[in-house]
C-alpha positions as CSV (number, residue, x, y, z in Angstrom):
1,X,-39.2,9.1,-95.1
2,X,-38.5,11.9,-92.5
3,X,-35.8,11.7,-90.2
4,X,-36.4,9.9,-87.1
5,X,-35.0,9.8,-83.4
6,X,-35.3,6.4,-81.9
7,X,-34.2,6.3,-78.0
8,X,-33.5,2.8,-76.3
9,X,-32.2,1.9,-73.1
10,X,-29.4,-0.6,-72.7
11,X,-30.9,-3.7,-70.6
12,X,-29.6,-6.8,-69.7
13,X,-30.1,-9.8,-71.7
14,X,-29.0,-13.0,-70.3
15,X,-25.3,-12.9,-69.1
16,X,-24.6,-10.0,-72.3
17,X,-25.9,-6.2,-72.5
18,X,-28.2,-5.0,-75.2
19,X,-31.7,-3.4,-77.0
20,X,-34.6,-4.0,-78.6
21,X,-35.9,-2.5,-81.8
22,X,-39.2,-1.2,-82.5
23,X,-41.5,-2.3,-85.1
24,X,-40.9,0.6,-86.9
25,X,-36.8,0.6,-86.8
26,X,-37.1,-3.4,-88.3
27,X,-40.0,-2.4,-91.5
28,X,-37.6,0.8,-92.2
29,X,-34.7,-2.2,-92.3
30,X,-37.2,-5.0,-94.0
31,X,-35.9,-7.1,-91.2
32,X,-37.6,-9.8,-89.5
33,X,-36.3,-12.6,-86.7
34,X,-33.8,-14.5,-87.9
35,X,-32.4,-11.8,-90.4
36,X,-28.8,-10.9,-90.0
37,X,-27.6,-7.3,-89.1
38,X,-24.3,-5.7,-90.4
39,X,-23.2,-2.8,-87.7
40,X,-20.3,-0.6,-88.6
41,X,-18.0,0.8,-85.9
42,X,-16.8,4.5,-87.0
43,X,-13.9,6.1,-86.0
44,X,-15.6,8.9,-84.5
45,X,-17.5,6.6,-82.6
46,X,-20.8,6.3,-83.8
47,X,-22.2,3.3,-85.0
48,X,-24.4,2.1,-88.1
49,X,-26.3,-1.1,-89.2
50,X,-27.8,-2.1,-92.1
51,X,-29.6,-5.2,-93.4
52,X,-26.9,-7.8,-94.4
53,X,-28.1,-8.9,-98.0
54,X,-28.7,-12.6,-99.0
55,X,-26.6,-13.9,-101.6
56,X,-28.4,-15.4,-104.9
57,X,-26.8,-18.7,-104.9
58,X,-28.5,-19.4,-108.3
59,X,-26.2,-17.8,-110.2
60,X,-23.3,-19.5,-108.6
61,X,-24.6,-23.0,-110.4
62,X,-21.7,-25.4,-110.5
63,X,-19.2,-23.4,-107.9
64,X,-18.7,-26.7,-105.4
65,X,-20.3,-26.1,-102.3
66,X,-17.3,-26.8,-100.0
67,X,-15.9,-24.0,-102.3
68,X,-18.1,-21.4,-101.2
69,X,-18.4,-22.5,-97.5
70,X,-14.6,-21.9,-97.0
71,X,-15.5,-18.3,-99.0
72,X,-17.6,-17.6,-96.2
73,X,-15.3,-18.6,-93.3
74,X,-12.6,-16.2,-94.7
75,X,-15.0,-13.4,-94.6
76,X,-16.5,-14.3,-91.4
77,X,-13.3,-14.5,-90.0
78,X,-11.6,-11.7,-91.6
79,X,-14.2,-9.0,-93.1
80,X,-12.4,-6.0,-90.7
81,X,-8.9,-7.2,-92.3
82,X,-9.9,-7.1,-95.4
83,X,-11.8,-4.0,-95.1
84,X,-8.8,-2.3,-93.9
85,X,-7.4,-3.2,-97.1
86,X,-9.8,-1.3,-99.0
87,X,-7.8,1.8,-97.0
88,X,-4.6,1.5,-98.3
């Protein structure tokens, strides 16, 4: 696929700022409602998103349940720390 320049205009949305996305930003992204984003904040600040893959929880067959929902909090609650981890 050849590079493309997509332009949006900030607009409010409810009580919060935002976009939209065109059709053809969300099939480049094989995205549809309901599917989670993953933007990265760079230093020189631009900023990127990707599609945040779904786990295969079939191959996590007798991990206990309460097990992996604490998993998640931690990285919901600190991906950036542990990220910056990475960078030492």
């Amino acid at each position: 696929m050849a590079v493309t320049n997509v332009e949006r205009k900030i607009t409010r949305i409810g009580n919060s700022l935002g976009i939209t996305l065109p059709q053809e930003v969300l099939d480049h992204l094989q995205v549809k409602q309901g599917d989670e984003i993953q933007l990265r904040l760079e230093k020189d600040g631009t900023v990127s998103f990707k599609r945040q893959k779904k786990l295969n929880y079939d191959v996590l067959e007798g991990i206990d349940q309460e097990f992996l929902d604490g998993m998640q909090d931690l990285f919901d609650n600190y991906d950036q720390t542990l990220k910056n981890l990475v960078d030492r």
